[in-house]
VEXBA-503976 format. One record per residue (C-alpha): z, x, y; residue in one letter. Coordinates in steps of 0.02 Angstrom, whole numbers, m for minus. Example, Ala and Ser with C-alpha at 12.3 -4.5 7.8 and 13.67 -1.06 7.14 Angstrom:
REM residues 2
@z->390, x->615, y->m225, residuo->A
@z->357, x->684, y->m53, residuo->S
//
This chain:
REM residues 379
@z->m1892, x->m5401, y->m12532, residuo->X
@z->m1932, x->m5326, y->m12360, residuo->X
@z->m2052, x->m5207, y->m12355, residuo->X
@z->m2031, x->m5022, y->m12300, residuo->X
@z->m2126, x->m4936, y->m12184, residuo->X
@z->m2162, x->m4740, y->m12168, residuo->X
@z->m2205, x->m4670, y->m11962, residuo->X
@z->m2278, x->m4518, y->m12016, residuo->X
@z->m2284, x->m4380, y->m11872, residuo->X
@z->m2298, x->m4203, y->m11848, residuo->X
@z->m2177, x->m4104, y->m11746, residuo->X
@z->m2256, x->m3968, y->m11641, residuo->X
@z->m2138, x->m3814, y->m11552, residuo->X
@z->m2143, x->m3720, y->m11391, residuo->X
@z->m2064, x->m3538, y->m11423, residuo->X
@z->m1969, x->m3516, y->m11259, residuo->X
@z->m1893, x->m3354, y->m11315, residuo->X
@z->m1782, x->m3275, y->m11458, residuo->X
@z->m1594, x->m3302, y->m11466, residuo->X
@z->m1526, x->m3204, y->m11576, residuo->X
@z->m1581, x->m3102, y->m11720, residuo->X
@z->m1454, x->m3107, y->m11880, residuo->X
@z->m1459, x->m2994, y->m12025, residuo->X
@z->m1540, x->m3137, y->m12140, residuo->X
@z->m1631, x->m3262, y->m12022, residuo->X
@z->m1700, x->m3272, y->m11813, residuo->X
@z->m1628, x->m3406, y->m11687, residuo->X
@z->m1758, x->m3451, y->m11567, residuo->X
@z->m1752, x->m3577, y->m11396, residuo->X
@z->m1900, x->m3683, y->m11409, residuo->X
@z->m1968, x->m3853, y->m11337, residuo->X
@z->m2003, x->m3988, y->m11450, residuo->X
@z->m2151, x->m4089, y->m11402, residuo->X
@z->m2194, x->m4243, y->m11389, residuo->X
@z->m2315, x->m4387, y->m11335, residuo->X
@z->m2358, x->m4411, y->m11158, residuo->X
@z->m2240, x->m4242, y->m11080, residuo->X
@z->m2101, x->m4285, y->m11189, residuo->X
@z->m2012, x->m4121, y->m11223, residuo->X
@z->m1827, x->m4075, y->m11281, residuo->X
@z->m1750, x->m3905, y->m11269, residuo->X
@z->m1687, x->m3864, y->m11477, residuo->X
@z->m1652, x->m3709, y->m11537, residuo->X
@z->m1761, x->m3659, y->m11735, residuo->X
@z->m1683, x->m3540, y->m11841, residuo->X
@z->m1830, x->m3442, y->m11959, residuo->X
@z->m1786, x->m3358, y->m12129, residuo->X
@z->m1826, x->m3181, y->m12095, residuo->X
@z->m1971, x->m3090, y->m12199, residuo->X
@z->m1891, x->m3015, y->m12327, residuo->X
@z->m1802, x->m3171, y->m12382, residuo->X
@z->m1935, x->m3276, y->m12369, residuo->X
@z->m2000, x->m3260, y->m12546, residuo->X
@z->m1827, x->m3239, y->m12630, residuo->X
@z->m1794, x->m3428, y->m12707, residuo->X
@z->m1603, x->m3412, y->m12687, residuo->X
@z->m1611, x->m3392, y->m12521, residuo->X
@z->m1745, x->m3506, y->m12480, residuo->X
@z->m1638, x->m3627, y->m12587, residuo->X
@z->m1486, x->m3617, y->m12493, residuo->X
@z->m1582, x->m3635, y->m12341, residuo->X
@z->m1647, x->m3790, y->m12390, residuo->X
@z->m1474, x->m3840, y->m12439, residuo->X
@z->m1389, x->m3795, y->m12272, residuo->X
@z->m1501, x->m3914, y->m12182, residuo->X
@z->m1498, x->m4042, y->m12312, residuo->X
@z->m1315, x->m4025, y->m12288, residuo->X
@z->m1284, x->m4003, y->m12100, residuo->X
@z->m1395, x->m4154, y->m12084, residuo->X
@z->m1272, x->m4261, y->m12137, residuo->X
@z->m1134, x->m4205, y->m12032, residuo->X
@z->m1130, x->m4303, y->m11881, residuo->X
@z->m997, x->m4234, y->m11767, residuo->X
@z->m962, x->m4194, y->m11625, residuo->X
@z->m878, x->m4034, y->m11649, residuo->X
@z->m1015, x->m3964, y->m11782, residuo->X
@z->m1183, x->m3936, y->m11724, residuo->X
@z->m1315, x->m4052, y->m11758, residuo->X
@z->m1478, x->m4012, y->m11872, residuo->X
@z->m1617, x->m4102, y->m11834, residuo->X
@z->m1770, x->m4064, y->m11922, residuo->X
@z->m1832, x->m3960, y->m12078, residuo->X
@z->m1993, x->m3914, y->m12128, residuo->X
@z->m2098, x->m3774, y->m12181, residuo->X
@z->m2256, x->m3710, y->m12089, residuo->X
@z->m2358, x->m3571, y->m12200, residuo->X
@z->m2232, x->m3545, y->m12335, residuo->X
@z->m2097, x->m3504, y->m12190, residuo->X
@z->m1948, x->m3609, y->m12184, residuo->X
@z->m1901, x->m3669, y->m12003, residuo->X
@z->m1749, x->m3786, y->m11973, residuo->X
@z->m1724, x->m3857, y->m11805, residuo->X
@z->m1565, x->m3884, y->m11714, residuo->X
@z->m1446, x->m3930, y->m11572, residuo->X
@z->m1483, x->m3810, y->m11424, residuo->X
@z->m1286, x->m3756, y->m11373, residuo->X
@z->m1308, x->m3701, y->m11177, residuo->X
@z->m1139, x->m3586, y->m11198, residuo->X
@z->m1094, x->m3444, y->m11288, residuo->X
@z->m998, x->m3404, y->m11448, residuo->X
@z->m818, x->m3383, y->m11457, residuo->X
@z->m864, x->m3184, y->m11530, residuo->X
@z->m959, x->m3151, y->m11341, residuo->X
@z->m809, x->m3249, y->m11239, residuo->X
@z->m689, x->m3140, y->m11319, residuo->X
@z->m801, x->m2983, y->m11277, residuo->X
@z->m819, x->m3068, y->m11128, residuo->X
@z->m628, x->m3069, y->m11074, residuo->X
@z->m603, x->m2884, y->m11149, residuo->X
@z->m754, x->m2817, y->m11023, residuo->X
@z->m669, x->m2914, y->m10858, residuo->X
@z->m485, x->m2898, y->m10920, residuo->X
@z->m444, x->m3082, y->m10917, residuo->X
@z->m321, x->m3164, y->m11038, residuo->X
@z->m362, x->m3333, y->m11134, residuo->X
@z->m220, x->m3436, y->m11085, residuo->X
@z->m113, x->m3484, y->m11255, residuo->X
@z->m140, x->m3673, y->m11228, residuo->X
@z->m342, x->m3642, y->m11209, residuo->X
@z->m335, x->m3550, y->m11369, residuo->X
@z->m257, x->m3682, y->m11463, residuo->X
@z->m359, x->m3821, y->m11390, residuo->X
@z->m509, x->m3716, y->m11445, residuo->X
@z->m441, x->m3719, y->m11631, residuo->X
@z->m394, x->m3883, y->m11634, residuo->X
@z->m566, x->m3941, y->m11598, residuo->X
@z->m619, x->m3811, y->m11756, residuo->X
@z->m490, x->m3919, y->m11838, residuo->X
@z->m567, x->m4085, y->m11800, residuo->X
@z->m729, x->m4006, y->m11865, residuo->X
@z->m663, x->m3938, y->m12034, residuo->X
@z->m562, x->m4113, y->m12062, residuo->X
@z->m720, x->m4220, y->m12036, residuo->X
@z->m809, x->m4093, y->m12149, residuo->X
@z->m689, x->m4092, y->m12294, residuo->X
@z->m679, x->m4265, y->m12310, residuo->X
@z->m875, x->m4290, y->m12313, residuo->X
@z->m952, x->m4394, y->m12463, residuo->X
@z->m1094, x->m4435, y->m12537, residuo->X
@z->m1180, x->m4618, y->m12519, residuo->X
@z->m1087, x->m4659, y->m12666, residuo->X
@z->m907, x->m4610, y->m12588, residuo->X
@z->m883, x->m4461, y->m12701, residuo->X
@z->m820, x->m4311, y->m12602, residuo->X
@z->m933, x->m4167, y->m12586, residuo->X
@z->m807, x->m4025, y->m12576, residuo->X
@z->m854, x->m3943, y->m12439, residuo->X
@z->m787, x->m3771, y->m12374, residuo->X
@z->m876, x->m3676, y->m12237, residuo->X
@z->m796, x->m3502, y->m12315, residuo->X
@z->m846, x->m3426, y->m12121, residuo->X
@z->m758, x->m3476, y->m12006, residuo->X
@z->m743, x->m3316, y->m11873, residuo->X
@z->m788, x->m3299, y->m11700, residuo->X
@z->m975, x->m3286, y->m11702, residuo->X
@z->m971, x->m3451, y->m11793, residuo->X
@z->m882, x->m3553, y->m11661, residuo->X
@z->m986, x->m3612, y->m11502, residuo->X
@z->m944, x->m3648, y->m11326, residuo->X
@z->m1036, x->m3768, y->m11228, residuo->X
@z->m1014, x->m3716, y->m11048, residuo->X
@z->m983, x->m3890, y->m11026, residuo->X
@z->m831, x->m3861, y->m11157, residuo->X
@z->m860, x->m3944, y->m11310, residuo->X
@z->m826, x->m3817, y->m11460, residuo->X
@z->m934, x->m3851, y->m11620, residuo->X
@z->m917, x->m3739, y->m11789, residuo->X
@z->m1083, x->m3696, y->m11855, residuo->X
@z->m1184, x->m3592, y->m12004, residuo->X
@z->m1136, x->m3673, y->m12161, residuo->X
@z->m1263, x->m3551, y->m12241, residuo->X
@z->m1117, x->m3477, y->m12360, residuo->X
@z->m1020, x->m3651, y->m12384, residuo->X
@z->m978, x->m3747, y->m12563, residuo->X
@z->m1029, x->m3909, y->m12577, residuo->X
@z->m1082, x->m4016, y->m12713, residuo->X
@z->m1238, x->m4031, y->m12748, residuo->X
@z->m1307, x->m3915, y->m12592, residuo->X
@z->m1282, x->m3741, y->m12624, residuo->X
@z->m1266, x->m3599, y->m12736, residuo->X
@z->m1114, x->m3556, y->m12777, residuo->X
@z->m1037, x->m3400, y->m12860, residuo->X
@z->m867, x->m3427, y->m12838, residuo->X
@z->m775, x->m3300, y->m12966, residuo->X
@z->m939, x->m3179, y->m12972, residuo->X
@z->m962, x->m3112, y->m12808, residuo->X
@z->m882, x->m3164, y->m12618, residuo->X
@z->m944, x->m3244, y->m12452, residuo->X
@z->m894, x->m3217, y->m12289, residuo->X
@z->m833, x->m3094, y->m12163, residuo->X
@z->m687, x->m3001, y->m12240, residuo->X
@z->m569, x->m2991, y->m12084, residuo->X
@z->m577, x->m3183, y->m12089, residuo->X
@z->m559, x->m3209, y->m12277, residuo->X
@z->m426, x->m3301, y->m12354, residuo->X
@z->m316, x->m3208, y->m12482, residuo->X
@z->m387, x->m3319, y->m12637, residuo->X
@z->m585, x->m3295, y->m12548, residuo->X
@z->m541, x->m3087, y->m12535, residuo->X
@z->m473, x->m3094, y->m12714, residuo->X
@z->m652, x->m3196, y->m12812, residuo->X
@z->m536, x->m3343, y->m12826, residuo->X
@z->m593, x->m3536, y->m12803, residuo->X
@z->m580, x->m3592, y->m12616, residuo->X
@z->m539, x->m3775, y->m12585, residuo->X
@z->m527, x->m3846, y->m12389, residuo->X
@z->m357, x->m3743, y->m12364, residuo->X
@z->m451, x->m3566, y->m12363, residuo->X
@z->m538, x->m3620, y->m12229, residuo->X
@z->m353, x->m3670, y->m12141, residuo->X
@z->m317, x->m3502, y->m12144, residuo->X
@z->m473, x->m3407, y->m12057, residuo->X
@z->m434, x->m3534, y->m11918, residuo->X
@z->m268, x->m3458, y->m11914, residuo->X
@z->m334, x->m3283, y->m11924, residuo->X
@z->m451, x->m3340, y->m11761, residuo->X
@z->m306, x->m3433, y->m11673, residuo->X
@z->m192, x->m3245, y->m11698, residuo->X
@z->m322, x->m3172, y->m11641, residuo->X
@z->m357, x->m3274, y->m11476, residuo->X
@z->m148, x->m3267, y->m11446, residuo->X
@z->m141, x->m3071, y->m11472, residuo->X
@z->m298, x->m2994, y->m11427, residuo->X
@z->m344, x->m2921, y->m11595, residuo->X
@z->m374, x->m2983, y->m11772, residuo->X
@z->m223, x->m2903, y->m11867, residuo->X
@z->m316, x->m2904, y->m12044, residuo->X
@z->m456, x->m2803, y->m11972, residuo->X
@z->m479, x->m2628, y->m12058, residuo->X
@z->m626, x->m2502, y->m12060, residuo->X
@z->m735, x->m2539, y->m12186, residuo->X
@z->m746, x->m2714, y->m12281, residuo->X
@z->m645, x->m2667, y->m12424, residuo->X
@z->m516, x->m2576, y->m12339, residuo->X
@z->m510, x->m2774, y->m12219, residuo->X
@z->m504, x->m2878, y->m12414, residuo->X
@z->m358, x->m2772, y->m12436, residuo->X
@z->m275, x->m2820, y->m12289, residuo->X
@z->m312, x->m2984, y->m12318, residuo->X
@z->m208, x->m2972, y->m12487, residuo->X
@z->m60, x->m2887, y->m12444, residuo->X
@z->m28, x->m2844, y->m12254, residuo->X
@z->130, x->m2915, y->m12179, residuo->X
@z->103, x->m3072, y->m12081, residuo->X
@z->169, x->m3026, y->m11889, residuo->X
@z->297, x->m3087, y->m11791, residuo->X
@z->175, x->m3145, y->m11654, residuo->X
@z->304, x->m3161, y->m11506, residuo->X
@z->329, x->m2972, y->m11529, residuo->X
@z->134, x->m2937, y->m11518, residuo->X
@z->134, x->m3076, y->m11348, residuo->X
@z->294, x->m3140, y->m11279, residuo->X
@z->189, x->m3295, y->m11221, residuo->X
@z->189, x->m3370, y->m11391, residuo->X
@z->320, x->m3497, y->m11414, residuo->X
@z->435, x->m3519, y->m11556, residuo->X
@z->334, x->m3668, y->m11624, residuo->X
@z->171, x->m3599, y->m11607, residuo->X
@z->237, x->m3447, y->m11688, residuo->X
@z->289, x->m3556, y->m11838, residuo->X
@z->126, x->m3654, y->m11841, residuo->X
@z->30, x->m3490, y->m11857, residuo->X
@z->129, x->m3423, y->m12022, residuo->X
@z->99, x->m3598, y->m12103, residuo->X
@z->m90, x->m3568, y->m12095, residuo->X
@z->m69, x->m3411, y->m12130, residuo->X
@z->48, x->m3428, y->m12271, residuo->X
@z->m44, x->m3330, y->m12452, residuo->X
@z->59, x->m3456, y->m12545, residuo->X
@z->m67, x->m3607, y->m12553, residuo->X
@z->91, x->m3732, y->m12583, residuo->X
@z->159, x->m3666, y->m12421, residuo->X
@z->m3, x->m3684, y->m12302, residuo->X
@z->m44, x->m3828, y->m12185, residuo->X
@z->m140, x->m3939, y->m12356, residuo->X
@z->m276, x->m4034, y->m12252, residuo->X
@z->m358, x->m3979, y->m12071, residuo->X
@z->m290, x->m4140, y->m12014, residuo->X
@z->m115, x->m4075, y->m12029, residuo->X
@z->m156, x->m3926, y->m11952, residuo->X
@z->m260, x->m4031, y->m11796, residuo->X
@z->m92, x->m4145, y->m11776, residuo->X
@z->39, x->m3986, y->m11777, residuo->X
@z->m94, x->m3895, y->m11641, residuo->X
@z->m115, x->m4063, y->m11519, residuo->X
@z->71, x->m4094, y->m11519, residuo->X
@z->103, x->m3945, y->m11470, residuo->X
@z->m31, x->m3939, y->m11309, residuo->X
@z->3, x->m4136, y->m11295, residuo->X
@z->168, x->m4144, y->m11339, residuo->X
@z->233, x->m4118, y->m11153, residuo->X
@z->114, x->m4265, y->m11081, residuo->X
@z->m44, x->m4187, y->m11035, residuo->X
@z->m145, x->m4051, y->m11078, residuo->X
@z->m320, x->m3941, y->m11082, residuo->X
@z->m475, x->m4045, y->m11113, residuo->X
@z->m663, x->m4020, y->m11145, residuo->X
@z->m658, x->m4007, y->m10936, residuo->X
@z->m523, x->m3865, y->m10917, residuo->X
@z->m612, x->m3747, y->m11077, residuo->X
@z->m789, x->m3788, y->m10984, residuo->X
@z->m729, x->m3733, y->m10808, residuo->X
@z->m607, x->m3590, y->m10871, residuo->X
@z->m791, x->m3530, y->m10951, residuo->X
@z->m888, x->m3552, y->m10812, residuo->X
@z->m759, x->m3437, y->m10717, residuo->X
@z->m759, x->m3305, y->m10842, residuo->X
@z->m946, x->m3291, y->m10861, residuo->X
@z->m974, x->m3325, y->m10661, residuo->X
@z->m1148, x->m3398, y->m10700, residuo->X
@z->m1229, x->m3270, y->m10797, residuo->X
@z->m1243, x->m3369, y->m10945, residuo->X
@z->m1281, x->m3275, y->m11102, residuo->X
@z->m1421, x->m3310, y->m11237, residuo->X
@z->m1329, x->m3456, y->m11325, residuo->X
@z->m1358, x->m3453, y->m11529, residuo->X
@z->m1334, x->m3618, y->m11602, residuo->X
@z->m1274, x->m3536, y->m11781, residuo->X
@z->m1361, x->m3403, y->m11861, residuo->X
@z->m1235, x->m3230, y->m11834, residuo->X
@z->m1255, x->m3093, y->m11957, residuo->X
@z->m1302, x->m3099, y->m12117, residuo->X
@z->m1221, x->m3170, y->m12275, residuo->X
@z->m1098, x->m3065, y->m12361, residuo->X
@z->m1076, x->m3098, y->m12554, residuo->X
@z->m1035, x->m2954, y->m12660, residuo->X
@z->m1006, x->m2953, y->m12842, residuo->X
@z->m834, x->m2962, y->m12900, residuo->X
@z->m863, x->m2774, y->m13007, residuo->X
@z->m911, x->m2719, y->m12857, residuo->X
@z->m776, x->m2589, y->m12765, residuo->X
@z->m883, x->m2491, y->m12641, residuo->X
@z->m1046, x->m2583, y->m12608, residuo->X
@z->m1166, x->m2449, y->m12532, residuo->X
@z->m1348, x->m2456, y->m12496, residuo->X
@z->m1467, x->m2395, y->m12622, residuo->X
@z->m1631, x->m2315, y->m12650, residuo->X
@z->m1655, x->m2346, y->m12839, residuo->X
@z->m1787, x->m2457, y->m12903, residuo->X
@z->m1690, x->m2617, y->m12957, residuo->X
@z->m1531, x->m2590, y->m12841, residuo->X
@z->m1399, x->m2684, y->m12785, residuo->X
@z->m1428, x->m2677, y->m12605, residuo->X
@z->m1293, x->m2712, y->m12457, residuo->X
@z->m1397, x->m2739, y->m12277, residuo->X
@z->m1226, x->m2742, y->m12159, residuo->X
@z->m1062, x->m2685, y->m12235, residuo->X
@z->m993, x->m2664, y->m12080, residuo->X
@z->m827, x->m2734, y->m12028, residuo->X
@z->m860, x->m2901, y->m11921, residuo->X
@z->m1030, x->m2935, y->m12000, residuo->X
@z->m1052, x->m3058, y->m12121, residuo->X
@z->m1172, x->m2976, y->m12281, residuo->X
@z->m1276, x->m3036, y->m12416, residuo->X
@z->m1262, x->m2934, y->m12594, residuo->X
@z->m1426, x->m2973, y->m12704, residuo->X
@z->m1528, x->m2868, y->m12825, residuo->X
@z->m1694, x->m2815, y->m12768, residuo->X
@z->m1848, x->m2728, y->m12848, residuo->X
@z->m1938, x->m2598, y->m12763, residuo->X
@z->m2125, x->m2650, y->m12776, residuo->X
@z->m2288, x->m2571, y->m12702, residuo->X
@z->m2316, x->m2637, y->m12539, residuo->X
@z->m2492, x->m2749, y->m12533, residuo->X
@z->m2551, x->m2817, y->m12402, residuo->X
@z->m2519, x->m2986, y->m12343, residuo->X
@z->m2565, x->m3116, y->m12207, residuo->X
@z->m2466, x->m3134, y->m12064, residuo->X
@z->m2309, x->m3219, y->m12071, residuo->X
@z->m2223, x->m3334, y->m11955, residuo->X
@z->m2094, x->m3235, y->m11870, residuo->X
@z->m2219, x->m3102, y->m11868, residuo->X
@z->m2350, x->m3211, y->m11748, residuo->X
@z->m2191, x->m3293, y->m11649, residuo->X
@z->m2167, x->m3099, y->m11605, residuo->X
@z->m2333, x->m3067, y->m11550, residuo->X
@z->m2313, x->m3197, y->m11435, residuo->X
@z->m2164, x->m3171, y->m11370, residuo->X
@z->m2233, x->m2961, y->m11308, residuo->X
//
């Protein structure tokens, strides 16, 4: 029997500065160091205060890295570490030098450029490649683990400025084994982006998260995300029963085919949708392939480089918004002030929100928590 041996070491971080600040958790750059100079650029993501003590979210924080871990990709982004310093969670990941797809399309809106179509369906085809690699993960054992992101949307998709896309935060996904989930109860994710069964408390399987790539690919074709309302509810609605658009109308650059690619991952009718992402990555690389050569990691890195001009924006490597689950009685979710309440922190439309019961308690005072002395330092 060969023996096993432990290398027991302790990882020490270099805040560099804060990334981005999310509804339920804080992105920061930081350096990772090492022995003898060694230092790598990563990127930690920090539950945020108020979370901290709650033991469903610290659960399915632990279970998103445990997860993520495991998924070796290269269009997902990598986790590398987790570990907990003062009763603060902290998992460290890939550092994405880019943007997110949510701050490219801002991005093209502010200078008045158009994504050419063929970009826009490389750019889903690599969320594609992803999402198949993802759904067909298993355990050691070979048993599947189920997985569904449940959010895929804009501020979930990164952009190297090199030009590799990678989908990231599976803080809301199913899997078996990894997460809580409350499938039937209450709903994840950002409602624009939803698929019909998600909007309506139904089970998801791999094919709702066919569709929000759809919704993202309209929405990279047309300019605008045609399921997107005013409030949440009114977008779940929308999501259920608005008319699916003849996209050539909306942009006369949109080819027959792509048109007809679009309503099959769009289609409500789960028998009629594109079944596995592979079948949705082959349909989207024939069709920028098909003609013998087309856009590559190169031609989405430069085409970025050119839009942003060198003024690279604070990349995030994952963490945007907070998690939206809200009960399936629940109509009109709308903050509170009521000792135990049911308490929404971002209903907004384009946010993604987190639904939970809290319990209004006298306020004691308490040592000084992680994020708390990261601040400090960072004044």
């Amino acid at each position: 029997m060969s023996s096993t041996r432990i290398i027991a070491s302790d990882f020490k971080y270099e805040i560099v500065r804060k990334i981005f600040e999310g509804g339920m958790g804080i992105v920061y750059e930081a350096k990772q160091l090492g022995a003898r100079g060694f230092s790598k650029r990563v990127a930690i993501k920090v539950i945020r205060d108020r979370y901290a003590r709650q033991p469903e979210f610290i659960e399915n924080f632990i279970g998103e890295a445990r997860l993520v871990a495991d998924l070796i990709h290269t269009n997902i982004v990598q986790t590398y570490h987790l570990t907990e310093e003062r009763g603060t969670w902290i998992i460290c990941m890939e550092y994405i030098r880019g943007v997110n797809l949510d701050e490219l399309i801002a991005r093209l809106r502010q200078t008045g450029r158009a994504l050419p179509a063929e970009l826009a369906v490389f750019l889903v085809s690599r969320i594609a490649r992803g999402l198949a690699y993802a759904h067909s993960k298993t355990d050691p054992d070979g048993h599947p683990l189920g997985i569904v992101h449940r959010d895929i949307s804009p501020k979930n998709i990164m952009i190297a400025f090199e030009g590799d896309v990678k989908v990231t935060d599976f803080g809301i996904a199913k899997a078996r084994g990894f997460l809580t989930d409350k499938e039937g109860e209450e709903v994840a994710g950002k409602p624009e982006y939803m698929s019909p069964e998600q909007a309506d408390f139904k089970i998801t399987d791999k094919r709702s998260d066919l569709f929000s790539a759809g919704v993202v690919l309209a929405q990279l074709l047309t300019g605008t995300n045609f399921l997107r309302a005013d409030t949440p509810e009114a977008s779940r609605e929308r999501v259920l029963t608005a008319p699916i658009p003849d996209f050539p109308a909306i942009n006369p650059a949109i080819e027959p085919r792509l048109n007809q690619i679009l309503h099959r991952a769009l289609h409500r009718d789960l028998a009629l949708r594109f079944q596995t992402a592979d079948e949705f990555l082959y349909e989207l690389e024939h069709f920028i392939y098909h003609r013998g050569y087309g856009p590559t990691n190169e031609t989405m890195g430069r085409f970025l480089r050119q839009v942003f001009e060198s003024a690279e924006p604070s990349a995030s490597p994952g963490l945007h918004g907070a998690t939206a689950r809200l009960p399936a009685s629940s109509k009109s979710p709308r903050d509170t002030d009521t000792g135990t309440s049911r308490t929404t922190r971002a209903t907004r439309t384009g946010a993604t929100t987190r639904t939970t019961r809290t319990t209004r308690t006298k306020k004691v005072a308490k040592p000084r928590s992680l994020v708390d002395r990261i601040k400090s330092r960072l004044k």
